[in-house]
C-alpha positions as CSV (number, residue, x, y, z in Angstrom):
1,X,117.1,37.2,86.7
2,X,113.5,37.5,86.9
3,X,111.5,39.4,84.9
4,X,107.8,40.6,83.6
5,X,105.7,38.1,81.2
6,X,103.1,40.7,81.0
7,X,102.0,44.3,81.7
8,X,100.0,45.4,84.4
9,X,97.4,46.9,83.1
10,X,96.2,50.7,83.3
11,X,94.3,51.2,86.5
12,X,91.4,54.0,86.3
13,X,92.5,56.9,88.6
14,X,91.3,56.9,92.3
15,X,88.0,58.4,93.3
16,X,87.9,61.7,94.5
17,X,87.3,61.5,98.3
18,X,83.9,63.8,98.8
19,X,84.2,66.4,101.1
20,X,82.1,66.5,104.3
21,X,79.7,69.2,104.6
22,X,80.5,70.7,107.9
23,X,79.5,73.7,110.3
24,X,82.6,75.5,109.8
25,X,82.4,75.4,106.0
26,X,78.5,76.4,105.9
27,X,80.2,79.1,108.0
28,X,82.8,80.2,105.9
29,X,80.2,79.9,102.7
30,X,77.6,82.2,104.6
31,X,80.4,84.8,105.8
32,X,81.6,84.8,101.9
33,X,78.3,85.5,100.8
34,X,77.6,88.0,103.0
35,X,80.8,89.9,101.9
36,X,79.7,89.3,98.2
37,X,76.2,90.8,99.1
38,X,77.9,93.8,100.7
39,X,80.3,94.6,97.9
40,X,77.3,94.6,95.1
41,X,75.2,97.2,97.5
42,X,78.0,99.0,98.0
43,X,79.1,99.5,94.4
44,X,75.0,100.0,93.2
45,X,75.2,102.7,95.8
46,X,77.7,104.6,94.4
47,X,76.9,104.4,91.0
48,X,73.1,105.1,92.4
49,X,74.6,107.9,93.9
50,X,77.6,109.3,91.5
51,X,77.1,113.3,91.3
52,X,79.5,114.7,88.7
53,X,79.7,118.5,90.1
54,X,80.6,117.2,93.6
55,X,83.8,114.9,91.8
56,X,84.9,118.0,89.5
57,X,84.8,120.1,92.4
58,X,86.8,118.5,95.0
59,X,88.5,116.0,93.0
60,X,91.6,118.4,92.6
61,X,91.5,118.7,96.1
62,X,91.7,114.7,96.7
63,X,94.8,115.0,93.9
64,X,96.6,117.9,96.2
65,X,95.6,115.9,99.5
66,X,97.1,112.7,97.4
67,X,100.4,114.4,96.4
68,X,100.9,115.5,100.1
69,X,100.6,112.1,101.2
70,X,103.2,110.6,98.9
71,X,105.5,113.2,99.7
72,X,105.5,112.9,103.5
73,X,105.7,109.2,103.7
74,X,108.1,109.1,100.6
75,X,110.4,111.8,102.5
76,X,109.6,110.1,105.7
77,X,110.8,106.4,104.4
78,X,114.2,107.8,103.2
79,X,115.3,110.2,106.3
80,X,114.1,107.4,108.6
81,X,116.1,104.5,106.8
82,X,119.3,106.9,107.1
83,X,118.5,107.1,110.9
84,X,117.3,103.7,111.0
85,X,121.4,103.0,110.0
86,X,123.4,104.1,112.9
87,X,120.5,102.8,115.4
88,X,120.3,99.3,114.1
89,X,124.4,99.5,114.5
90,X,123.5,100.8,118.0
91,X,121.7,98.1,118.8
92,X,124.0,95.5,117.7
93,X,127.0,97.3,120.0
94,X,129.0,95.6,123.1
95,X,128.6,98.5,124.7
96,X,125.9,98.5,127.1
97,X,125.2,102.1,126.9
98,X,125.1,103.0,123.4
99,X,123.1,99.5,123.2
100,X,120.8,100.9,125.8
101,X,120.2,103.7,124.5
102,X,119.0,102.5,121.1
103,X,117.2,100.1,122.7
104,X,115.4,102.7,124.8
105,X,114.8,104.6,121.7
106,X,112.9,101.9,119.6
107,X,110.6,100.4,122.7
108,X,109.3,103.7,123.1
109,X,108.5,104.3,120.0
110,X,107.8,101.2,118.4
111,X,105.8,100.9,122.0
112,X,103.4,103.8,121.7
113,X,100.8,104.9,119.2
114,X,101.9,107.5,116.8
115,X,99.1,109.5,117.4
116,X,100.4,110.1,120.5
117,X,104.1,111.1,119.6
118,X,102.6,113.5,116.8
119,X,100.6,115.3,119.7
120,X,103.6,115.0,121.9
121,X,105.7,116.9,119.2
122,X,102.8,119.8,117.8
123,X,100.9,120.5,120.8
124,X,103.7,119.7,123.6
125,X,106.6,121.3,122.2
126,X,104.2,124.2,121.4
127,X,104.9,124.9,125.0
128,X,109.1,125.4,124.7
129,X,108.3,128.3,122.0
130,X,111.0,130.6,123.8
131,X,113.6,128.2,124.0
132,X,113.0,126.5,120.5
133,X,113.1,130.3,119.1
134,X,116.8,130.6,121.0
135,X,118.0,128.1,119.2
136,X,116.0,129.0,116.0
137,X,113.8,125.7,115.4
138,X,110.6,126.9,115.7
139,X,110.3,127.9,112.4
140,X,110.3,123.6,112.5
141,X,107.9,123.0,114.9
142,X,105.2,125.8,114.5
143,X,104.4,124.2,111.0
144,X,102.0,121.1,111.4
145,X,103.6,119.7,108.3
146,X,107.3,119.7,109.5
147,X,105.9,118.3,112.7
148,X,104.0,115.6,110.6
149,X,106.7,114.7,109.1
150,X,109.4,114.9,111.8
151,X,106.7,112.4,113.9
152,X,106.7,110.2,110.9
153,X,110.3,109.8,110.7
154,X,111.2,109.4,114.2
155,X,108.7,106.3,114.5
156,X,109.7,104.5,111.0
157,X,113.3,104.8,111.9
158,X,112.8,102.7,114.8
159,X,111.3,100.0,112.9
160,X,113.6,100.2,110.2
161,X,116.2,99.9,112.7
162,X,114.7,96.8,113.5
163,X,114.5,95.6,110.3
164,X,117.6,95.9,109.3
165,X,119.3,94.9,112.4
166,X,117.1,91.6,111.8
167,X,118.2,90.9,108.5
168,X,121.9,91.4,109.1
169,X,121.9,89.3,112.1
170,X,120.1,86.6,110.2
171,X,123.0,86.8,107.6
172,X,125.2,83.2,108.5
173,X,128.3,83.8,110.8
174,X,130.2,81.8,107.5
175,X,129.9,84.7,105.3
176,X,131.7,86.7,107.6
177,X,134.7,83.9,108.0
178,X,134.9,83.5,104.2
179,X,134.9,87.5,104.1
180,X,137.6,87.2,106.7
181,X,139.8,84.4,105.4
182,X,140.3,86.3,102.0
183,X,141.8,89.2,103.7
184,X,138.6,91.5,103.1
185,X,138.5,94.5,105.3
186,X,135.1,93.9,107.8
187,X,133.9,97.3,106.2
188,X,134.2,96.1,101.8
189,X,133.0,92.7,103.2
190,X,129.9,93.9,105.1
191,X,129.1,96.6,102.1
192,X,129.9,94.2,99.4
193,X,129.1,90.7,101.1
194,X,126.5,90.9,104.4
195,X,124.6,94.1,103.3
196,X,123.2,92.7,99.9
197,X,121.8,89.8,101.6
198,X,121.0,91.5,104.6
199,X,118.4,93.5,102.2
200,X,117.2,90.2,100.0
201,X,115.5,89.5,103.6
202,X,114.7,93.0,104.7
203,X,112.8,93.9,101.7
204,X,109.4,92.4,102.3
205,X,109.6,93.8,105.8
206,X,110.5,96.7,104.4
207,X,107.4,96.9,102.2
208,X,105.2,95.8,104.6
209,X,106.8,98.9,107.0
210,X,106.2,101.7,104.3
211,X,102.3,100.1,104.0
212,X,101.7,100.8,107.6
213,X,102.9,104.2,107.3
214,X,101.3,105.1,104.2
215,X,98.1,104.1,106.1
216,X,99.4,105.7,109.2
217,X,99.8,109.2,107.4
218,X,96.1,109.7,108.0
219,X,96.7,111.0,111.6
220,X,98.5,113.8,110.4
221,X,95.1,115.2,109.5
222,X,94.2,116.0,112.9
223,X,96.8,118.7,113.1
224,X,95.3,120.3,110.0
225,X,97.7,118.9,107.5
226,X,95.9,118.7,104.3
227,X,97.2,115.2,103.2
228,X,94.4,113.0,101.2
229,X,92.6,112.1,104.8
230,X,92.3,115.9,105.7
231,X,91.2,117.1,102.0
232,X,88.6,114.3,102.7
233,X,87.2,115.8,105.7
234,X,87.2,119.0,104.2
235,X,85.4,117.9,101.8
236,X,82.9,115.6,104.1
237,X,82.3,119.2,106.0
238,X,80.8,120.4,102.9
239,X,79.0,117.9,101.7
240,X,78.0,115.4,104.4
241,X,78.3,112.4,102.0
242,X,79.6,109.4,103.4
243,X,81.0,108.6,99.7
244,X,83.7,111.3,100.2
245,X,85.4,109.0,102.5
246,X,85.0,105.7,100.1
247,X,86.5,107.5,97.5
248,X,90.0,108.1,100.3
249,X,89.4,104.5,100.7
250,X,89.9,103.6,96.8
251,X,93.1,106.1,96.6
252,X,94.6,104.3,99.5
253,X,93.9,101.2,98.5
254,X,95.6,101.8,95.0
255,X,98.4,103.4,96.9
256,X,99.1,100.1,98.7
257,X,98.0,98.0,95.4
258,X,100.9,99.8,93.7
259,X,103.5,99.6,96.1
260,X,102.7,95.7,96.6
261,X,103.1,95.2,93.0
262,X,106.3,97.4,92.4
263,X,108.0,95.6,95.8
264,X,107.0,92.4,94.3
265,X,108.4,93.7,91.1
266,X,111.5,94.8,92.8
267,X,112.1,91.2,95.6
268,X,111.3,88.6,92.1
269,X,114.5,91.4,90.6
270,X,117.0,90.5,93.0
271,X,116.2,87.3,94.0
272,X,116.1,85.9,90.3
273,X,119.5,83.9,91.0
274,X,117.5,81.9,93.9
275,X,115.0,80.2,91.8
276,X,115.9,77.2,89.7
């Protein structure tokens, strides 16, 4: 048996390797600093700038134009997750018709902008006024807010269908057999065993889907919906300040701020029996 007659000893810890100064870092430092330099006018211009009376006059109207925002892409969300349901279904069907169809559905409108459907459904169906007052849904489409929000839905459904169809199909063909071989009917199993881990990987999609609309809500503007992007216009018309539009800048960004923390909140919440 061999063994040691004396100790190493301790070894001073290896050198730091220095890092080369190259192009692309100089780069990347000058880019930095230029964003640095931007943010520090920007901010000594507003606070250069800050007029009290113009803030306590329209700041309600930035609150009213904030609540309608939350309320159309909060309604939005919900009604297009329950349509989303039976299209990522759909989409996952043998049948080549009803899988068609679906199919059909979420290229076209995951496929074009959603400026465009929101004209297609104020301005075009504008044109079948006697035939939507026969069947009494014009009361529906002559308001530019139930258009907004009908627009709204129709396009996050088909992502959500997406989603979801994604994160179920990504859910391993063994949880089904192991569902199966306890004599689980396939609808408890998928509710109770392919669902809940279906949404552990939808959720961050999910997130990122209702940040794009959020965003995306702005469009509604342009059909005179007073969301927070039309209460800013107004408001630019009256004053010509260019600050009227940072300050729509700051609520959206704490819009997005807030949801990232509270889905962040909500994915470390259900995934707490995956980390060791």
């Amino acid at each position: 048996m061999s063994y040691a007659e004396a100790l190493i000893p301790p070894q001073p810890a290896p050198k730091a390797a220095r890092k080369r100064i190259t192009i692309s870092r100089v780069i990347g430092y000058a880019v930095v600093a230029l964003w640095i330099l931007l943010a520090i006018v920007l901010i000594s211009t507003v606070i250069g700038g800050w007029d009290p009376e113009k803030f306590t006059r329209y700041g309600p109207r930035y609150l009213h134009g904030l609540g309608t925002t939350i309320a159309l892409v909060a309604i939005s969300v919900v009604f297009g997750a329950i349509l989303s349901l039976p299209l990522a279904f759909a989409r996952m069907s043998p049948n080549r018709f009803i899988n068609g169809a679906a199919y059909a559905y979420v290229y076209v409108f995951r496929g074009t902008p959603l400026l465009a459907q929101l004209f297609l459904i104020y301005y075009g169906l504008g044109g079948f006024r006697k035939e939507l007052e026969d069947v009494g849904l014009w009361w529906f489409f002559r308001d530019a807010w139930y258009c907004g929000l009908f627009s709204m839905t129709i396009n996050t459904a088909a992502y959500q269908a997406e989603i979801l169809r994604g994160a179920i199909e990504s859910v391993p063909r063994g949880q089904h057999e192991a569902a199966a071989s306890l004599g689980i009917h396939k609808i408890v199993a998928f509710r109770k065993v392919v669902l809940p881990q279906a949404l552990i990987v939808a959720l961050r999609p999910y997130g990122n889907e209702i940040i794009l609309l959020i965003k995306g809500s702005a469009v509604v503007a342009i059909i005179t919906v007073l969301d927070l992007m039309g209460e800013t216009r107004y408001a630019f018309s009256r004053t010509f300040d260019y600050q009227t539009y940072l300050w729509a800048a700051i609520f959206y960004l704490s819009m997005v701020e807030a949801l990232r923390h509270l889905w962040g909140w909500i994915e470390r919440r259900l995934t707490r029996h995956l980390k060791r």
